[in-house]
KELOKOL-766344 format. One record per residue: x, y, z of N, C-alpha, C, O in turn; residue in three letters; residue number from 1; chain. Coordinates in Angstrom, 2 decimals, always signed. Layout:
BEGIN
[site [X; Y; Z]; [X; Y; Z]; [X; Y; Z]; [X; Y; Z]; 'ALA'; NUM; 'A']
...
END
This chain:
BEGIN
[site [+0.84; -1.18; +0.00]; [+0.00; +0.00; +0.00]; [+0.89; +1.24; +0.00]; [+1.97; +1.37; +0.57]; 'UNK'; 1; 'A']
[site [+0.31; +2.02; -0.64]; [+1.05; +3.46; -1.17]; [+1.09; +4.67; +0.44]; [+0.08; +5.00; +1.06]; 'UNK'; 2; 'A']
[site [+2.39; +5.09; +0.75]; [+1.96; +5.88; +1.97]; [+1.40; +7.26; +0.90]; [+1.09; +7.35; -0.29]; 'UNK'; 3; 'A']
[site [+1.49; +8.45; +2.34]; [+0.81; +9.64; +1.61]; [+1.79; +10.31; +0.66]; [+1.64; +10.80; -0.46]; 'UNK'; 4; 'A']
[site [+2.79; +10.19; +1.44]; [+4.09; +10.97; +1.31]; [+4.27; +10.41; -0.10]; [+4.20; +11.24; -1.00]; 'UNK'; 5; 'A']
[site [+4.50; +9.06; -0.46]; [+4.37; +8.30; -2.00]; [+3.75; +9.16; -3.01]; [+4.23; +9.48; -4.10]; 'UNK'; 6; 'A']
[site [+2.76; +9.45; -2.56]; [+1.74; +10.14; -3.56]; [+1.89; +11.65; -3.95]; [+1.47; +12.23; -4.95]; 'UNK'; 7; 'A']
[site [+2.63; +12.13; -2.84]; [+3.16; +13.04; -2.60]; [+4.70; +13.57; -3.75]; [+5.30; +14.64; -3.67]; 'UNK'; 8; 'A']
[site [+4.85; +12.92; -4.31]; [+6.11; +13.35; -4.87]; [+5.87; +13.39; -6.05]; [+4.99; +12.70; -6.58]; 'UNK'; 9; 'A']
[site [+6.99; +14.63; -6.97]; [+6.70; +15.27; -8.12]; [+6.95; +13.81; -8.86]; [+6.58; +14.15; -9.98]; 'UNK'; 10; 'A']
[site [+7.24; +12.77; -8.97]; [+7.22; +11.93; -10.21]; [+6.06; +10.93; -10.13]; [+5.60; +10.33; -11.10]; 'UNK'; 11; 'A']
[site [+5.57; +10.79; -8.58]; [+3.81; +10.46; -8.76]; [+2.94; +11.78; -9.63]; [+2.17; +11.44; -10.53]; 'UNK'; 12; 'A']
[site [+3.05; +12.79; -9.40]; [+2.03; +13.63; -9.39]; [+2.46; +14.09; -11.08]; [+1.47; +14.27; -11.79]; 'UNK'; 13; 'A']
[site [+3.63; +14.27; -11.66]; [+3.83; +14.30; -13.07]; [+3.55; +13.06; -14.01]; [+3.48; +13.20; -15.23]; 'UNK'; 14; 'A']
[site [+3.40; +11.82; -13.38]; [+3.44; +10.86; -13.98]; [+2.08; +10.15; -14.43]; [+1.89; +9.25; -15.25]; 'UNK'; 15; 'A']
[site [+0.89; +11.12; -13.33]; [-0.31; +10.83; -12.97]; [-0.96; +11.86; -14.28]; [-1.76; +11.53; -15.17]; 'UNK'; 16; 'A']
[site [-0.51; +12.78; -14.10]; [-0.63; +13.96; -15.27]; [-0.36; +13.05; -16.69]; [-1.16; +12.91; -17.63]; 'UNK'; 17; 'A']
[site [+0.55; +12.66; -16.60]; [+1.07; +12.00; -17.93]; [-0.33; +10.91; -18.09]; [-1.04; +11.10; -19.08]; 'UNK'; 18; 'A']
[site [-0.59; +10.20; -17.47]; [-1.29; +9.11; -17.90]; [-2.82; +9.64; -18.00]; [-3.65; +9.07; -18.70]; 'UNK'; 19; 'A']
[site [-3.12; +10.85; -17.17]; [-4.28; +10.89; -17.42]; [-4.31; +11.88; -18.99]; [-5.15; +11.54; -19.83]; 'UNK'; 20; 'A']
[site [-3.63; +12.72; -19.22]; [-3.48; +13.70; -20.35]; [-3.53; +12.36; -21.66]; [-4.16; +12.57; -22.70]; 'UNK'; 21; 'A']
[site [-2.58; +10.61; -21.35]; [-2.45; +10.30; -22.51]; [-3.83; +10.04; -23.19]; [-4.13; +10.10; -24.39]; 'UNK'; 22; 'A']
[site [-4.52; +9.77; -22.19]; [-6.48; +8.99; -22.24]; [-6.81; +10.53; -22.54]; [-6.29; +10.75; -23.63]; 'UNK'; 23; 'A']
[site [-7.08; +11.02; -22.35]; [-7.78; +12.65; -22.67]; [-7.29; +13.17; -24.49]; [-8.08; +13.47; -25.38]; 'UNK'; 24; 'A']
[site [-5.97; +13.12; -24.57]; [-5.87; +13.38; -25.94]; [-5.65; +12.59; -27.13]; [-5.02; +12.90; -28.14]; 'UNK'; 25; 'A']
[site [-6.22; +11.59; -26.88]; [-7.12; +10.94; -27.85]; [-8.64; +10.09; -27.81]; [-9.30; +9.81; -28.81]; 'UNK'; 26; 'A']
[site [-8.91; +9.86; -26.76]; [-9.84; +9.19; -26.25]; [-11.21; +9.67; -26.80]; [-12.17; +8.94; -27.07]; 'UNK'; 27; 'A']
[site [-11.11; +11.41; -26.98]; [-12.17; +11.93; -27.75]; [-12.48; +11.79; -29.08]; [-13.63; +11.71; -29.53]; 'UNK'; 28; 'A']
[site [-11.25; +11.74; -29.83]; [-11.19; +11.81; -30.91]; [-11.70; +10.65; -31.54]; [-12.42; +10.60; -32.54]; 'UNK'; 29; 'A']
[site [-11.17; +9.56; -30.72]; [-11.92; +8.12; -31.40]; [-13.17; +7.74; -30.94]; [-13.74; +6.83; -31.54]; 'UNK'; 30; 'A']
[site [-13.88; +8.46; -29.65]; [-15.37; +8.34; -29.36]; [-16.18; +8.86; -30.78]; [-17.02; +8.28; -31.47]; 'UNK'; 31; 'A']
[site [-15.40; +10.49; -30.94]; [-16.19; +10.78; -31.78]; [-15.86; +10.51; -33.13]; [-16.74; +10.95; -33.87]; 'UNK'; 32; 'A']
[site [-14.70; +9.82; -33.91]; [-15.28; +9.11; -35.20]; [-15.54; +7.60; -34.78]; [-14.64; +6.94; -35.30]; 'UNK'; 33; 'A']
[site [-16.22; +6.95; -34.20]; [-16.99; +6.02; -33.70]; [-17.79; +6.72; -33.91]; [-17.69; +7.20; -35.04]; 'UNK'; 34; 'A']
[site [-18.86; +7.17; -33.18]; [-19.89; +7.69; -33.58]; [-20.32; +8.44; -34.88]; [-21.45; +8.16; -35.26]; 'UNK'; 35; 'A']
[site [-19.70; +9.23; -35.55]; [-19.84; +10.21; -36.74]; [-19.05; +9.12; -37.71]; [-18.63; +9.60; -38.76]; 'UNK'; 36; 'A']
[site [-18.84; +7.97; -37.54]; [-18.15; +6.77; -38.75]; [-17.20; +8.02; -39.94]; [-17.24; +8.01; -41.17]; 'UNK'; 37; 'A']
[site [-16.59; +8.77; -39.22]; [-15.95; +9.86; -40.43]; [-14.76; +10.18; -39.80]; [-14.81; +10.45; -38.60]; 'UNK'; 38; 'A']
[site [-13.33; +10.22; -40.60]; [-12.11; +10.83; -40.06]; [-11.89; +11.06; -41.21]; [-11.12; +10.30; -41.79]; 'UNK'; 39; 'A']
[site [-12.36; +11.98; -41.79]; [-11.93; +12.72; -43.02]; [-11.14; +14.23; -42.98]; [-10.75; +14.82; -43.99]; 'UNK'; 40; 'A']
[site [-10.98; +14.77; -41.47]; [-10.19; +15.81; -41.08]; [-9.07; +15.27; -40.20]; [-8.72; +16.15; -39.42]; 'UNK'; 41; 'A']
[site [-8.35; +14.10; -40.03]; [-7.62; +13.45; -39.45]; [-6.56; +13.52; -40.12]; [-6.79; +14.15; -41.15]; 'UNK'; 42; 'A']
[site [-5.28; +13.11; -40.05]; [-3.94; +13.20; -40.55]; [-3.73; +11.77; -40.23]; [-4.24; +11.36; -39.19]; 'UNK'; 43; 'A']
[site [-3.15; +11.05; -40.86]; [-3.05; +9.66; -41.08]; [-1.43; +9.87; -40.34]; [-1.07; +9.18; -39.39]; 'UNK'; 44; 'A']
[site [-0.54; +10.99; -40.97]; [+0.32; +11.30; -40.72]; [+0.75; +11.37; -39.22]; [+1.60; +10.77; -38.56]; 'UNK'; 45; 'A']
[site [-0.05; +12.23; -38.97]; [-0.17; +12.89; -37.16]; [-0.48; +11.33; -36.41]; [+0.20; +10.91; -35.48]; 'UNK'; 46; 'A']
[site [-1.65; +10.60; -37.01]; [-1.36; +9.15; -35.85]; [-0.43; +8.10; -36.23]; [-0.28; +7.18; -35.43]; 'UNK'; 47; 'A']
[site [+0.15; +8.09; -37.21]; [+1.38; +7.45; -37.25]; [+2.89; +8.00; -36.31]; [+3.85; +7.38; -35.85]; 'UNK'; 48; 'A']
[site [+2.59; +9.15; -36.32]; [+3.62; +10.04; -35.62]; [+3.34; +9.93; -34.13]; [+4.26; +9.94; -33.32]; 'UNK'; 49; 'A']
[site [+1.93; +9.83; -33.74]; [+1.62; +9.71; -32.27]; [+2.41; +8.23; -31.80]; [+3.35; +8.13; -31.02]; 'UNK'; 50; 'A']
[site [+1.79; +7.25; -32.45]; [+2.11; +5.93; -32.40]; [+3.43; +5.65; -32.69]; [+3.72; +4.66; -32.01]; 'UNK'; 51; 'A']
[site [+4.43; +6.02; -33.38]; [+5.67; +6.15; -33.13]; [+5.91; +6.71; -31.87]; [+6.16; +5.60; -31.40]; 'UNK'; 52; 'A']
[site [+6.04; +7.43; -30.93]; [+6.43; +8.35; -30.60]; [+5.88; +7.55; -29.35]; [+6.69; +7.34; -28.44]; 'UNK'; 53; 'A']
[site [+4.76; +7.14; -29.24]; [+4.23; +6.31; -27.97]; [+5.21; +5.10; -27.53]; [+5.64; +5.05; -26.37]; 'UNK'; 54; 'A']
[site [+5.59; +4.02; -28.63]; [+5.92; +2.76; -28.95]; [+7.62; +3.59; -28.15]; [+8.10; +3.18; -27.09]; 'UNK'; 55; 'A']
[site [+8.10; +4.53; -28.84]; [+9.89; +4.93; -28.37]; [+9.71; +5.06; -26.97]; [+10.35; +4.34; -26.20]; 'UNK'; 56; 'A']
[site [+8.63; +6.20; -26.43]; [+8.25; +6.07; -25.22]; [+8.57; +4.78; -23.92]; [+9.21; +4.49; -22.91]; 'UNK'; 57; 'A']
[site [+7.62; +4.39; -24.82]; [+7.68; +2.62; -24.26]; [+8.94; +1.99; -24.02]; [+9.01; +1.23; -23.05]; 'UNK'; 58; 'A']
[site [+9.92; +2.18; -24.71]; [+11.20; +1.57; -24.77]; [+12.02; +2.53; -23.99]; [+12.96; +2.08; -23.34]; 'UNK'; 59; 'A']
[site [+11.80; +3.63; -23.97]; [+12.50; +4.77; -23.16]; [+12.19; +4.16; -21.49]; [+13.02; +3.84; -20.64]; 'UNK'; 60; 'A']
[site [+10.70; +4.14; -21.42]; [+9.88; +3.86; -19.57]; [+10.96; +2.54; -19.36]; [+11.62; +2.29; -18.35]; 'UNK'; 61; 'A']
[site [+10.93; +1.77; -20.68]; [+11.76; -0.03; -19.76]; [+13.08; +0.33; -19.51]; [+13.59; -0.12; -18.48]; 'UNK'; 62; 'A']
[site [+13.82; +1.13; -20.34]; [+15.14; +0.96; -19.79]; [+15.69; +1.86; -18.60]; [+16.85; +1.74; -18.18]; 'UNK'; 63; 'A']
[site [+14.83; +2.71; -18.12]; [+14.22; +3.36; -17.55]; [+13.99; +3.16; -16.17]; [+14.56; +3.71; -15.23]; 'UNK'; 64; 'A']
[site [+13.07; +2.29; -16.17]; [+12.29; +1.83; -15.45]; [+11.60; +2.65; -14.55]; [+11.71; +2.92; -13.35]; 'UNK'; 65; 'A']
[site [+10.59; +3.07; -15.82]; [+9.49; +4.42; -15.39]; [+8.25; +3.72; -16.06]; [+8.02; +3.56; -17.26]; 'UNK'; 66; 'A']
[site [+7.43; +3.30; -14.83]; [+6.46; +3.11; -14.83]; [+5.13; +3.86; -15.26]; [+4.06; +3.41; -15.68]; 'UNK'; 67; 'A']
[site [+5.57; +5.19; -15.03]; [+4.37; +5.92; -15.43]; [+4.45; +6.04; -16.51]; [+3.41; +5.98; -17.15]; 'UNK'; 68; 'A']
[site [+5.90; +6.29; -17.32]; [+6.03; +6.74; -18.56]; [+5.30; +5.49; -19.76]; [+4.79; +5.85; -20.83]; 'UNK'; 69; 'A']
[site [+5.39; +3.71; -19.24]; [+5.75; +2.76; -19.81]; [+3.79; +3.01; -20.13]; [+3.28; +3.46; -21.16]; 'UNK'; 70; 'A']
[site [+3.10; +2.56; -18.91]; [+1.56; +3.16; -18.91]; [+0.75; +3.97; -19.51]; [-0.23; +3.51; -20.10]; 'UNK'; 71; 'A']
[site [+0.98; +5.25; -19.46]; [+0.58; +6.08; -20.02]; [+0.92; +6.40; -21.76]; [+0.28; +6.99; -22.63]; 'UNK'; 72; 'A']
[site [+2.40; +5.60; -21.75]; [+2.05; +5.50; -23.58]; [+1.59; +4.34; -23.98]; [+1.25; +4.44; -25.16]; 'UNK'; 73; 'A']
[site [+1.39; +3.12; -23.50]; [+0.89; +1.75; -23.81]; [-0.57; +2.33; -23.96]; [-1.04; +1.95; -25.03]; 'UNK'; 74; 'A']
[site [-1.49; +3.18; -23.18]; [-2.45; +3.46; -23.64]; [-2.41; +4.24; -24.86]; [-3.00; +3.95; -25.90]; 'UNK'; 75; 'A']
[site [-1.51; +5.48; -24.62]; [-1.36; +6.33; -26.13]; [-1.10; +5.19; -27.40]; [-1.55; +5.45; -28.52]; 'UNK'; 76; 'A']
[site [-0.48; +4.17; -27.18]; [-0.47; +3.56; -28.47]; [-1.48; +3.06; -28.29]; [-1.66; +3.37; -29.47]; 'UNK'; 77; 'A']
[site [-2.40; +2.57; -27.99]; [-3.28; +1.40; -28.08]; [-4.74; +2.40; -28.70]; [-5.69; +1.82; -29.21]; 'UNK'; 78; 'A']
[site [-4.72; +3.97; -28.55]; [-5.85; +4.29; -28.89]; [-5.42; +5.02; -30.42]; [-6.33; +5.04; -31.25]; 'UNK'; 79; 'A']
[site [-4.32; +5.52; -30.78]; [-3.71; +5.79; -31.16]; [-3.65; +4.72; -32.59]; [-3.74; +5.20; -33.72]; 'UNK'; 80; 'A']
[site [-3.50; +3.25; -32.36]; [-3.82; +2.32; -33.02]; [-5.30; +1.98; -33.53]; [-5.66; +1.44; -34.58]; 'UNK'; 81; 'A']
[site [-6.06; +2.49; -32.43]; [-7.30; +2.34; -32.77]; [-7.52; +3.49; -33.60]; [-7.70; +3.26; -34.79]; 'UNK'; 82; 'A']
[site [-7.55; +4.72; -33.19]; [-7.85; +6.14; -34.74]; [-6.69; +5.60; -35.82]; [-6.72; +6.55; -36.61]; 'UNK'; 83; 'A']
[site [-5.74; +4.73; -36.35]; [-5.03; +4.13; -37.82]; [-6.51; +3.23; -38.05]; [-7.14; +3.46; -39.08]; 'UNK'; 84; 'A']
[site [-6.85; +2.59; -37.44]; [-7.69; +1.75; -37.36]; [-9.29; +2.21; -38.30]; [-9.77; +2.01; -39.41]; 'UNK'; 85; 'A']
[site [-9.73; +3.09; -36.73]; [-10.89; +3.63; -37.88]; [-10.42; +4.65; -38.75]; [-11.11; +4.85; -39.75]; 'UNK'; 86; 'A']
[site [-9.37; +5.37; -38.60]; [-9.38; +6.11; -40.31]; [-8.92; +4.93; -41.76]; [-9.21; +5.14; -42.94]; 'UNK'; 87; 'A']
[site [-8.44; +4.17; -41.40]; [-8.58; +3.04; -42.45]; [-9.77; +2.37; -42.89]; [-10.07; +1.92; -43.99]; 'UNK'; 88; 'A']
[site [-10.43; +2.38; -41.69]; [-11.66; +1.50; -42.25]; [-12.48; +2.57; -42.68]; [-13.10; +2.35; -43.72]; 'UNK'; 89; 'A']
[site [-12.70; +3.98; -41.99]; [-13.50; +4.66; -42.25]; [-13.58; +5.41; -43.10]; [-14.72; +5.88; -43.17]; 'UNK'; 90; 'A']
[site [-12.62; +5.93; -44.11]; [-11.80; +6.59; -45.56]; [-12.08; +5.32; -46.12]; [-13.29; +5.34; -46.37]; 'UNK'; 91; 'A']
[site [-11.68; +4.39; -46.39]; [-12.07; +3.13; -47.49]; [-13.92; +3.13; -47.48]; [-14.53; +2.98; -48.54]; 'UNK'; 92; 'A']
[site [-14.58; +3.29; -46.27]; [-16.01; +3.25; -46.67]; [-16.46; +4.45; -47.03]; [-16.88; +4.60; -48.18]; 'UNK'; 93; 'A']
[site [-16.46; +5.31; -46.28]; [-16.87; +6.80; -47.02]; [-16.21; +6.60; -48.70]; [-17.04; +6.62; -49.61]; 'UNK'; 94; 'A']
[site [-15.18; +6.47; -48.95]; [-15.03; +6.43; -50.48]; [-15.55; +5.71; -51.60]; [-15.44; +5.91; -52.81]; 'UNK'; 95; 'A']
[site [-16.25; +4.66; -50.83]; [-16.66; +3.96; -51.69]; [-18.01; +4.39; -51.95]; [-18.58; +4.35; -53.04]; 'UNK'; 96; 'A']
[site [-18.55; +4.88; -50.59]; [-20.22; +5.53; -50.56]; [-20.15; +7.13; -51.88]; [-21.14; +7.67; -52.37]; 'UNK'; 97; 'A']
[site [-18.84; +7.46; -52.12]; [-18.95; +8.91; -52.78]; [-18.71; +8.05; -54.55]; [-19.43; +8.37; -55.49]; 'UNK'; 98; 'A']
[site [-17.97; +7.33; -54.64]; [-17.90; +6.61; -55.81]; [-19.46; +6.12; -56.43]; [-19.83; +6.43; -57.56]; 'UNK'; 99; 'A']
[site [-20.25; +5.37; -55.52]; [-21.41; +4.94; -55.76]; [-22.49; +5.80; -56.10]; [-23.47; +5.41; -56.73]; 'UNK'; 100; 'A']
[site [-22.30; +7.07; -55.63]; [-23.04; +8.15; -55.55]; [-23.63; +8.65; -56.80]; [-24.33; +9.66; -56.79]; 'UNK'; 101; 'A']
END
């Protein structure tokens, strides 16, 4: 069990920041093309670059051995993977719906 003082220190309290900021800046983005089935203002670019950048992360937290860092981008990649995800699926169907048109 965590004392107070634990919780208390700048690499809990930056690290807590980190993980909650990684769920916040993207978490919306893929609620809402889930719902609106559209990422046609998305950069394919920008989440390849997130997802890089998460994955180095990752390898940075192990050798590291920064837990918060390793966490908080394992989620950044994983949602991060999911918006490659639906802008792939979701650009291949919208295009086909404008072709048919």
């Amino acid at each position: 069990m965590m004392s107070l003082q634990s919780f208390c220190t700048l690499e809990f309290l930056s690290g807590s920041v980190a993980l909650v900021t990684s769920i916040i800046g993207l978490f919306p983005q893929v609620y809402k093309s889930y719902q609106t089935k559209s990422t046609d203002d998305i950069s394919m670019i920008m989440l390849i670059n997130y997802l890089v950048c998460s994955l180095a992360w990752i390898v940075h937290g192990v050798y590291t051995d920064s837990k918060f860092v390793i966490y908080s981008n394992i989620i950044g990649s994983i949602l991060s993977g999911i918006s490659i995800a639906q802008k792939t699926i979701y650009d291949r169907k919208n295009s086909r719906k404008q072709i048919s048109v």
